[in-house]
C-alpha positions as CSV (number, residue, x, y, z in Angstrom):
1,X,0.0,0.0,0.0
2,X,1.2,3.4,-0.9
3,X,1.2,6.6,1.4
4,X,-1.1,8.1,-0.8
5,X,-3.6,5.3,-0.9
6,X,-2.9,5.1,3.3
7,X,-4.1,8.6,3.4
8,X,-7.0,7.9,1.4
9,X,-8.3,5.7,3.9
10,X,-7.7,8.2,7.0
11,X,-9.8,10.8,5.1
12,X,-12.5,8.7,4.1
13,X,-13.6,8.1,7.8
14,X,-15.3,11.2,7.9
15,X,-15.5,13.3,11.3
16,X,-17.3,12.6,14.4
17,X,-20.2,14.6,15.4
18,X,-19.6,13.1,19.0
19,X,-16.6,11.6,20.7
20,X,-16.0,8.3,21.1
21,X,-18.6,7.5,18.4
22,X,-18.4,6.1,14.8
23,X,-20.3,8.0,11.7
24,X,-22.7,5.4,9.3
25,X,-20.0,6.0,6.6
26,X,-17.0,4.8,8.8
27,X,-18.8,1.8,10.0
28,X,-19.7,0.9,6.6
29,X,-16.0,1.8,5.8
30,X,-15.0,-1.2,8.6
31,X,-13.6,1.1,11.7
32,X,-14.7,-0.1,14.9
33,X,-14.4,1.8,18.2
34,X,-11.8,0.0,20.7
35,X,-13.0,2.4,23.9
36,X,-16.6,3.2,23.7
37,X,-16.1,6.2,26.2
38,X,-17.4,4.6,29.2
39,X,-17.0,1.2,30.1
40,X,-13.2,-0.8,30.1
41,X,-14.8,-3.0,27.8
42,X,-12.7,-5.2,25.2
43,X,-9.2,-3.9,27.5
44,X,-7.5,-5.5,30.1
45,X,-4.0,-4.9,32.0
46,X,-1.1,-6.0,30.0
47,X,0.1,-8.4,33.3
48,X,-3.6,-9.0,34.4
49,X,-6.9,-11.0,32.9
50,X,-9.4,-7.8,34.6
51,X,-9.1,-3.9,33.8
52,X,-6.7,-2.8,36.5
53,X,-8.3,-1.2,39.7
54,X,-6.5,1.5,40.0
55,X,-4.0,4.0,37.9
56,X,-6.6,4.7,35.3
57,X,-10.5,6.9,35.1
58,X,-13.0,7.8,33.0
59,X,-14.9,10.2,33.3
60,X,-17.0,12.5,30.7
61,X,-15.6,10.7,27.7
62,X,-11.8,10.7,28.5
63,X,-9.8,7.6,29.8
64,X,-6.9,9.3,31.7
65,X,-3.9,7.3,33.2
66,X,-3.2,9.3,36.6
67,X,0.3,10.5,37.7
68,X,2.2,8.1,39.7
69,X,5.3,10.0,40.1
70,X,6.5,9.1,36.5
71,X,7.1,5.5,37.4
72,X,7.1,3.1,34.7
73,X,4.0,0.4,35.0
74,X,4.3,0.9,38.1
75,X,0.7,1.6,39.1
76,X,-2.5,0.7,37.3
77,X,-0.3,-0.9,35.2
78,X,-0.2,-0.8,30.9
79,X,-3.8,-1.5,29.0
80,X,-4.2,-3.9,25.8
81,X,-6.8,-4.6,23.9
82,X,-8.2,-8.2,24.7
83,X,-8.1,-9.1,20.6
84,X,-4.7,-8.8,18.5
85,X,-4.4,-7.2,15.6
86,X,-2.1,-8.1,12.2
87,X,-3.1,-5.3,9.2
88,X,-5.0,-1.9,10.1
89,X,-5.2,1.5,10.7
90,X,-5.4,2.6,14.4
91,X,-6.4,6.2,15.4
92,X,-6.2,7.8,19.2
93,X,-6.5,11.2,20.5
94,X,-4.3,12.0,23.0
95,X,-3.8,14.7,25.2
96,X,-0.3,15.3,27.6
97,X,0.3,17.2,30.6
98,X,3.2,19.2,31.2
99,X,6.6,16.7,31.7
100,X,4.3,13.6,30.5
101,X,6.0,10.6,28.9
102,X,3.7,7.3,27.6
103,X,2.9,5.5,24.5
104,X,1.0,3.6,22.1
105,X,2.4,0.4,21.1
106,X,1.5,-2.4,19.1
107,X,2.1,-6.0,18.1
108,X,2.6,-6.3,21.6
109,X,3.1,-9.9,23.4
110,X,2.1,-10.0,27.0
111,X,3.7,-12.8,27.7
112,X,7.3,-11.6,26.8
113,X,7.8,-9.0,29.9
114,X,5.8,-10.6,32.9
115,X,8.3,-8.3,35.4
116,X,9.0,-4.9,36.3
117,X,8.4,-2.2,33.7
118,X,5.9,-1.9,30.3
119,X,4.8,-4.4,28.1
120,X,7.0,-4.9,24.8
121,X,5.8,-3.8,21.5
122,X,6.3,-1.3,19.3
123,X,6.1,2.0,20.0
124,X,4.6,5.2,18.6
125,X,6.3,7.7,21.8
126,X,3.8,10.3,23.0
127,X,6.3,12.9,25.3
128,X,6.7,16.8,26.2
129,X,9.8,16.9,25.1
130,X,10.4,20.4,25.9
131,X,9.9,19.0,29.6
132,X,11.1,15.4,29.6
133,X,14.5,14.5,29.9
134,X,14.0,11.1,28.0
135,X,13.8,13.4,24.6
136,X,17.9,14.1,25.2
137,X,18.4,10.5,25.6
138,X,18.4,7.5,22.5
139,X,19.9,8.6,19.3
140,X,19.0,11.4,17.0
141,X,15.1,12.4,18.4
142,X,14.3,8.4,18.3
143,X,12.5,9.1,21.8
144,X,10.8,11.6,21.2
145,X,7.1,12.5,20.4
146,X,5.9,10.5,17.6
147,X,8.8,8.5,17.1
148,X,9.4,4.5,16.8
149,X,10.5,4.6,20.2
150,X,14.6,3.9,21.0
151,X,14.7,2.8,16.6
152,X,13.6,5.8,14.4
153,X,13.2,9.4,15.0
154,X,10.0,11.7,14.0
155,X,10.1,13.4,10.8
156,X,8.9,17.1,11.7
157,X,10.4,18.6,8.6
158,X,6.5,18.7,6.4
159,X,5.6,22.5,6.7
160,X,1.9,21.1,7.7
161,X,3.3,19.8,11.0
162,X,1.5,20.8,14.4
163,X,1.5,19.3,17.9
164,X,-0.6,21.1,20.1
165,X,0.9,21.4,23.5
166,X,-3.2,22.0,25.7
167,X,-5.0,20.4,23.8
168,X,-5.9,16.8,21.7
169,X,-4.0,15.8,19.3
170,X,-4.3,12.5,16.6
171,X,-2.1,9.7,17.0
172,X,-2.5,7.5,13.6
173,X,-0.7,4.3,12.7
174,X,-0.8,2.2,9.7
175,X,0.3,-1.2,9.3
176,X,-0.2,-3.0,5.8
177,X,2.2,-6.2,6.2
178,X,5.6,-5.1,7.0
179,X,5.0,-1.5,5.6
180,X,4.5,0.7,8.9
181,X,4.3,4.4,9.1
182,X,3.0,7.0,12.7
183,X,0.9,10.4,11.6
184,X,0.6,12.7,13.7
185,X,-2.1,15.0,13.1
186,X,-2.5,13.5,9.8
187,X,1.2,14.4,8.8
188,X,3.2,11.7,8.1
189,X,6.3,11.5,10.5
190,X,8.0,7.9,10.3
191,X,7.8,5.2,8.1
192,X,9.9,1.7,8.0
193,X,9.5,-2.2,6.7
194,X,9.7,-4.5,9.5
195,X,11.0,-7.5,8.9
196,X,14.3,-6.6,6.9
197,X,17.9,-6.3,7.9
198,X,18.0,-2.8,8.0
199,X,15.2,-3.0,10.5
200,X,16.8,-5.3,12.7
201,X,20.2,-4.1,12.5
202,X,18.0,-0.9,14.3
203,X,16.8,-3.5,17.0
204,X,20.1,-4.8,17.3
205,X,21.5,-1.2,18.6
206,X,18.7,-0.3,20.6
207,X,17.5,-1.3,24.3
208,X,15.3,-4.5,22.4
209,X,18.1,-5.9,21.2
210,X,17.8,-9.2,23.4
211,X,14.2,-9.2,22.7
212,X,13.9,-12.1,20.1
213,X,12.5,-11.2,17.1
214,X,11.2,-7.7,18.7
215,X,8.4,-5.7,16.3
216,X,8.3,-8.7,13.8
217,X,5.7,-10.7,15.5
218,X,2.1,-11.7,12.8
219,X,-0.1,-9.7,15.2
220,X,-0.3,-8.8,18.7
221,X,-2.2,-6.5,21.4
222,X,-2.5,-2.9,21.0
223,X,-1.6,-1.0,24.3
224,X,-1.6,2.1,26.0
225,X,0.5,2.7,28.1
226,X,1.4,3.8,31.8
227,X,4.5,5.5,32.4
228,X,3.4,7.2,36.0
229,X,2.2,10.6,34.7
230,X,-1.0,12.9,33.2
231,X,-2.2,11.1,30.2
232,X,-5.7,11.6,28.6
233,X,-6.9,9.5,25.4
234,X,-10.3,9.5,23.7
235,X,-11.8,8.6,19.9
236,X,-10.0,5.4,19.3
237,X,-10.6,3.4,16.6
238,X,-9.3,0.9,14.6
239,X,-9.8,-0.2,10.9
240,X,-9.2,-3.5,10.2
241,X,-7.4,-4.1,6.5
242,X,-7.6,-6.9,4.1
243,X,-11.5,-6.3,5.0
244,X,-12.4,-9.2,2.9
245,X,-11.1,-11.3,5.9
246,X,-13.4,-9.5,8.6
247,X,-16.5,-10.3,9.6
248,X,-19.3,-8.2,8.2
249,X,-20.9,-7.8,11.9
250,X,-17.7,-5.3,12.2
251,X,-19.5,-2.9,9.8
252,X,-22.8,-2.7,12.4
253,X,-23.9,-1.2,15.4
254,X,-24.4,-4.2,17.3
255,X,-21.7,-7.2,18.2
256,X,-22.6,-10.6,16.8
257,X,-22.1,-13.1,20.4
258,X,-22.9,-16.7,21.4
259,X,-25.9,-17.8,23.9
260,X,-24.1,-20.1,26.0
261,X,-27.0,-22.4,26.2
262,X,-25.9,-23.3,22.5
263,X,-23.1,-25.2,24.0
264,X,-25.1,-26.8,26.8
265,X,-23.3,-30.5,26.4
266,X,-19.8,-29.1,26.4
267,X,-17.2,-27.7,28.4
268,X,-16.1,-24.1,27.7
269,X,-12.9,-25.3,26.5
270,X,-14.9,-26.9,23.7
271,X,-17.2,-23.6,23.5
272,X,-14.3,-21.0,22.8
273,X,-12.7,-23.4,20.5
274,X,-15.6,-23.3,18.8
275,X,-15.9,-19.7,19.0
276,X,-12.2,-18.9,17.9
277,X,-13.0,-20.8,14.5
278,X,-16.5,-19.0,14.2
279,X,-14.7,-15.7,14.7
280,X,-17.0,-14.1,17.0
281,X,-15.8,-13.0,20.7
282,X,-18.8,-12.2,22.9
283,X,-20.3,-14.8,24.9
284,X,-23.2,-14.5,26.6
285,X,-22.3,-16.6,30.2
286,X,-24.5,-19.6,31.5
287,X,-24.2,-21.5,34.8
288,X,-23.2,-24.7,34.1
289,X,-19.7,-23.1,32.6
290,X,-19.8,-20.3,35.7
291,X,-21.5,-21.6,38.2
292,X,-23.5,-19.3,40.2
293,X,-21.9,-19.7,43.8
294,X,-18.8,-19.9,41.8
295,X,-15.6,-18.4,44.2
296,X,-13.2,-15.2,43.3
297,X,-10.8,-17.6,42.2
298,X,-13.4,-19.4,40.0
299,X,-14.1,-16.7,38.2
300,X,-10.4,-15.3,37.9
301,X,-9.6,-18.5,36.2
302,X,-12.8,-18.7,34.2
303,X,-12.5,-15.3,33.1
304,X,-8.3,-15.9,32.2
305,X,-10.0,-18.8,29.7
306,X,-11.8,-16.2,28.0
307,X,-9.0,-13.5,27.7
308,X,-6.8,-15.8,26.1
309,X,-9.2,-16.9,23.7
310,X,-10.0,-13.4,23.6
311,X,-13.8,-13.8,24.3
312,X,-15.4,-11.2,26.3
313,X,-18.3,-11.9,28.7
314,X,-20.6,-9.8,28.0
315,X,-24.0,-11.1,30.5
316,X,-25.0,-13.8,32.4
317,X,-28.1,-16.1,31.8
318,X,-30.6,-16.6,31.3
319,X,-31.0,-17.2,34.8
320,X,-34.4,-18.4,36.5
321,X,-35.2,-16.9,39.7
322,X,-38.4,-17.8,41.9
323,X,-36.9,-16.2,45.1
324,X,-35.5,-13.2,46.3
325,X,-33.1,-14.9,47.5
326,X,-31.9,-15.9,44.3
327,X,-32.6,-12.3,42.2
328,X,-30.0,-11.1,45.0
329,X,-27.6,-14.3,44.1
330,X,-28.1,-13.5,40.3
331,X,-26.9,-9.8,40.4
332,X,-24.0,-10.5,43.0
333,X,-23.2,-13.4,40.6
334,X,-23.6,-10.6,37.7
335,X,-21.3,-8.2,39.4
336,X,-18.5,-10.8,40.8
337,X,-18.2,-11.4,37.0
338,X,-17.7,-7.9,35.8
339,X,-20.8,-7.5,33.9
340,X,-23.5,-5.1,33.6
341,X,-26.1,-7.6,32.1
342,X,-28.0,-10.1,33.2
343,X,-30.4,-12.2,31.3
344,X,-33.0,-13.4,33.5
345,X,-36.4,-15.1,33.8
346,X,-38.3,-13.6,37.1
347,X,-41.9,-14.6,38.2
348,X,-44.1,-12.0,38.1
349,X,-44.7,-11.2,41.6
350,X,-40.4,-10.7,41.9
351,X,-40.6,-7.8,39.6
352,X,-40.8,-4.7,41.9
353,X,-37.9,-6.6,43.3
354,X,-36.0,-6.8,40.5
355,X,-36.6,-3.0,39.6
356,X,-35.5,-2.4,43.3
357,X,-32.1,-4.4,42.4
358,X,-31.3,-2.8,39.1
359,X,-31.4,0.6,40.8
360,X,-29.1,-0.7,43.4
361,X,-26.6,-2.3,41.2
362,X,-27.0,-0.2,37.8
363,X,-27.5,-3.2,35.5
364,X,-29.6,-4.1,32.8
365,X,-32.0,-6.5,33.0
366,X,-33.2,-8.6,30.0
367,X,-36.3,-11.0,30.4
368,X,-35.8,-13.3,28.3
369,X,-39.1,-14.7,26.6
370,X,-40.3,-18.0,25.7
371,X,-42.7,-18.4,23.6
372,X,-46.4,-20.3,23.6
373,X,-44.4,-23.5,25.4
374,X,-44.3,-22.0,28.3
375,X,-47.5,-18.8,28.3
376,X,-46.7,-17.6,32.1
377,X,-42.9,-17.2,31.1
378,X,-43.1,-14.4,29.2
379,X,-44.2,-16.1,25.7
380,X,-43.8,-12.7,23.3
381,X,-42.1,-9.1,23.4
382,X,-45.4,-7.6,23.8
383,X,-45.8,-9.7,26.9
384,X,-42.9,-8.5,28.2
385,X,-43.1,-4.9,27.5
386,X,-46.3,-5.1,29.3
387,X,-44.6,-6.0,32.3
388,X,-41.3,-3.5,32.0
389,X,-43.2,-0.6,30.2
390,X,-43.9,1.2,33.9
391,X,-40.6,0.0,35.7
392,X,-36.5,1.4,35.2
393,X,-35.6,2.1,32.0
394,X,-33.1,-0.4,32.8
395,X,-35.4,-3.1,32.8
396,X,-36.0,-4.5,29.5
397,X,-36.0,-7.8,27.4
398,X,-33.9,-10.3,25.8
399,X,-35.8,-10.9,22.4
400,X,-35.4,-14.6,21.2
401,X,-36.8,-14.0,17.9
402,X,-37.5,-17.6,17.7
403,X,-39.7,-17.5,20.6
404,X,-41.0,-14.5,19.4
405,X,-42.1,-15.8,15.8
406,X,-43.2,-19.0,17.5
407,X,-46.4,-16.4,19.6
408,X,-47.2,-15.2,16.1
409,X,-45.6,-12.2,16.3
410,X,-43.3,-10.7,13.4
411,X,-39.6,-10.0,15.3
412,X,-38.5,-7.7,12.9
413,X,-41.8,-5.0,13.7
414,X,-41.2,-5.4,17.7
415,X,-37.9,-4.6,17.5
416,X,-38.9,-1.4,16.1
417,X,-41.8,-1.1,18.3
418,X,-39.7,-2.1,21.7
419,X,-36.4,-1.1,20.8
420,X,-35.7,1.4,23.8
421,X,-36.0,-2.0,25.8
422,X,-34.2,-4.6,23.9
423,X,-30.7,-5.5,25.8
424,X,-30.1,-8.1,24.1
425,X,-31.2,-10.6,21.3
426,X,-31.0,-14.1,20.5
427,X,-30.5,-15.5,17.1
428,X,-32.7,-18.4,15.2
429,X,-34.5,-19.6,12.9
430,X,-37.8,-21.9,13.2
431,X,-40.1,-24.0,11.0
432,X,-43.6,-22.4,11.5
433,X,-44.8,-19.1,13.1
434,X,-47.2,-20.9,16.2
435,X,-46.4,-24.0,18.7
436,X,-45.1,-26.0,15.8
437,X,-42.7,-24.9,14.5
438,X,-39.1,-26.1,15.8
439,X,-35.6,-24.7,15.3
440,X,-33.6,-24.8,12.4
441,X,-30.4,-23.5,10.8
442,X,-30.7,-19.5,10.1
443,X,-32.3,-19.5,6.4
444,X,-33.8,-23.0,6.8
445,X,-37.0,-21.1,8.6
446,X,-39.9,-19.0,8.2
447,X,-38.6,-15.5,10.0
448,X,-37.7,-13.0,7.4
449,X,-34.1,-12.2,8.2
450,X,-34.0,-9.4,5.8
451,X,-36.4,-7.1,7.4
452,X,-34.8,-8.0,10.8
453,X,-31.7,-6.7,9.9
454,X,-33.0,-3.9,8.4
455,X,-34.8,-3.3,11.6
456,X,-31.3,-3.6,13.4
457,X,-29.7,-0.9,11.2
458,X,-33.0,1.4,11.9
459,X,-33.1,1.0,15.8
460,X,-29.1,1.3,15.7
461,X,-29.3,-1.4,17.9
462,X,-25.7,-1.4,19.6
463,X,-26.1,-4.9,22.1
464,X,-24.9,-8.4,20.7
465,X,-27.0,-10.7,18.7
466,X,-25.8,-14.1,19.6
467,X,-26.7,-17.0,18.0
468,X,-28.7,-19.4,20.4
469,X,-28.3,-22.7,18.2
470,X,-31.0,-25.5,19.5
471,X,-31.3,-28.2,17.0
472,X,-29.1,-31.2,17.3
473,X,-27.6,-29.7,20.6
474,X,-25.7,-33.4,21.0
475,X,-23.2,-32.2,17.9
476,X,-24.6,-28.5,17.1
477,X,-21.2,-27.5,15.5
478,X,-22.3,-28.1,11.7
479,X,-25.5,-25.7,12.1
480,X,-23.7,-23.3,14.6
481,X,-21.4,-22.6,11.4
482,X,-24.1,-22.5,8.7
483,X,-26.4,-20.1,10.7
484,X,-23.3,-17.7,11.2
485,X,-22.8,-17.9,7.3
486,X,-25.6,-17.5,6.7
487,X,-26.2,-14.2,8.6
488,X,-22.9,-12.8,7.8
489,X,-24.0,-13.3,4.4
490,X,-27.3,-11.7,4.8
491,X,-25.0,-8.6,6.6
492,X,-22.5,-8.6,3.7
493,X,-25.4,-8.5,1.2
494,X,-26.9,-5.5,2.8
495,X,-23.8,-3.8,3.5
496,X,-23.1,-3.7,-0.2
497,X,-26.5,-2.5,-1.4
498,X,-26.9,0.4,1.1
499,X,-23.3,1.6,0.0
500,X,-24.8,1.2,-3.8
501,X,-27.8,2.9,-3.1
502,X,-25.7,6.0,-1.6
């Protein structure tokens, strides 16, 4: 890829209305956020399997690594995101405080630096270096801002060049292979080939140079990191190249996950092996892989499974509850688990309850419906907005469209209708559209996936829709693969014809 085609792609992102967001034209274009603004969602520490709890804050938008008397790692400790990344184009905003040193690095491996210090990985340097004395040290600028940290020093000499010292500024880095190049501000101010003896003579004279292989690796993490002072970072993105190999779901609003129920019969070993081949990272959690009086260490070790399968829990449930007793065991399960979601089939009379516990916890709360099987279980959405419609906005539904076409109801129309309370959604197909019908692989059914996507794209619907497979649950792994075709088909196919029609 050329420069000029690389800059192509930066401009045709558009600009954000609103931080931390993504405009329809860049999600059509493939960028996906990596910090939604609010949560620590899809990061982790470097050395740790949770978001550290302590060294870094959000608040209004900004994640800020907090002085800790300019010690190296030393405190919350670096961030990575929890998938790897080989080909792309990475955007952050970052903003420095007076004598601030930290970074950006990428293809980092986690495993290589379990010890004192940062993470390894390359490094696009963010530094005062009017302030800092680590931009008189290294060779030639190569530690100063922008730079390939300790290899290859900024190029400043482009008359469009800016940094502002108070305010934001735009970190961008490309990666196409082993062609890299940093932009700052959309000015171009390194650019090497990784991979090539010129390269690694470079490693071979800098502070890497008994780090095997260092900045040659197929993928890795991206991180940011904590070097002990002021650092504030928002808008950051990422644009995954080669797009023919991503997913279409990356292109949406909403995440495409995995009910967990799918893999009922099987351990999660089996499940996120499964899920590693489907390509899909969100996993919606059920008891009998977590249980629900599972210990801290339980879930430290459950939840480590996930991370390096890079899988991200993103609910619990569904979970029945007939008790208060148990709604209180269902959101203390929910929050020893780190998540703000829980999928959950109440009786009627526990409702003000559960209204009570949502206020107390600040989760969502998805009923999850069932259909005409079971008619005092929720059997429809309209059933269930009935019961919500007066209570926290918080409390809402988990629509099982299957379930939902099964009570003669079209999935695609409630969505629309109930979308300010749809948390979540689960994914499938089914013969017939009353008791009958049974489930099938998506496209072997009656429910018009079409219109229900369109309704996803019209609602901006921004939760997961995992695929809740139930037919041949002894050896599901055949239809679990054609129903995820299938959609991502459907998602490809749309994709294309909206960016015809505009």
């Amino acid at each position: 890829m050329t420069a000029t085609a690389c800059l192509c792609l930066l401009f045709l992102s558009g600009t954000h209305a609103q931080d931390n967001t993504l405009t329809r034209q860049e999600i059509i274009d493939g960028w996906q956020l990596l910090w939604d603004g609010k949560s620590t969602e899809g990061w982790r520490g470097a050395k740790l399997t949770d978001f550290p709890p302590q060294g870094w804050t959000i608040k209004d938008g900004i994640l800020n690594v907090n002085a800790a008397e300019g010690k190296e790692s030393a405190n919350g400790g670096d961030i990575v995101t929890l998938k790897q990344y080989r080909n792309f184009i990475l955007k952050v905003d970052f903003k420095i405080t007076r004598g601030a040193n930290s970074g950006i690095k990428y293809f980092v491996d986690t495993d290589i630096n379990q010890g004192e210090g940062s993470a390894i990985g390359c490094e696009f340097q963010i530094l005062d270096d009017k302030n800092h004395p680590d931009a008189q040290q290294g060779l030639n600028g190569n530690r100063t801002l922008g730079a390939l940290y300790d290899l290859i020093p900024p190029d400043r000499s482009n008359p469009n060049y800016r940094f502002n010292e108070h305010d934001f500024n735009t970190a961008t880095i490309v990666v196409q292979d082993n062609k890299v190049q940093h932009f700052l501000n959309d000015v171009k101010i390194v650019e090497y080939t990784r991979n090539t003896q010129a390269f690694n003579a470079l490693v071979a004279h800098s502070k890497y140079k008994d780090r095997q292989n260092f900045g040659n690796a197929l993928s890795g993490h991206i991180l940011l990191q904590d070097h002990g002072d002021n650092v504030f970072f928002k808008n950051i993105k990422i644009k995954e190249l080669n797009a023919e190999r991503l997913p279409p779901e990356t292109r949406e609003t909403f995440k495409l996950g995995m009910a967990g129920y799918t893999f009922v019969n099987f351990d999660i070993e089996t499940t996120l092996d499964m899920m590693q081949k489907m390509n899909i990272h969100y996993l919606c959690i059920k008891n009998f892989h977590l249980p629900l009086d599972a210990t801290e260490a339980q879930i430290a070790h459950f939840k480590a499974k996930l991370a390096r399968a890079h899988v991200i829990g993103y609910g619990v449930g569904p979970i029945y509850m007939n008790s208060e007793k148990e709604v209180d065991q269902a959101f203390e399960y929910a929050r020893k688990v780190g998540v703000k979601l829980i999928v959950g089939v109440p009786l009627h009379s526990l409702l003000p309850y559960v209204n009570k516990k949502v206020k107390e916890y600040d989760m969502k709360f998805a009923i999850h419906l069932h259909g005409p099987d079971m008619p005092d279980k929720y059997p429809d959405a309209e059933d269930v907005w009935k019961h919500v419609k007066d209570l926290d906005p918080r409390v809402g539904m988990c629509l099982d469209i299957g379930h939902d076409t099964r009570n003669g109801k079209d999935p695609a129309a409630d969505l629309l209708k109930y979308s300010s309370r749809v948390f979540d959604i689960h994914l499938k197909d089914v013969t017939d559209s009353n008791k009958r019908g049974y489930s099938v692989e998506i496209g072997r059914g009656v429910i018009d996936f079409r219109s229900f996507i369109k309704a996803l794209r019209q609602t901006g619907y921004a939760g997961v829709c995992s695929l809740e497979h139930e037919k041949n649950m002894e050896n599901p792994f055949s239809g679990i693969g054609e129903s995820i075709g299938y959609f991502r088909a459907l998602l490809d196919l749309h994709s294309r014809k909206h960016a015809g029609e505009n």
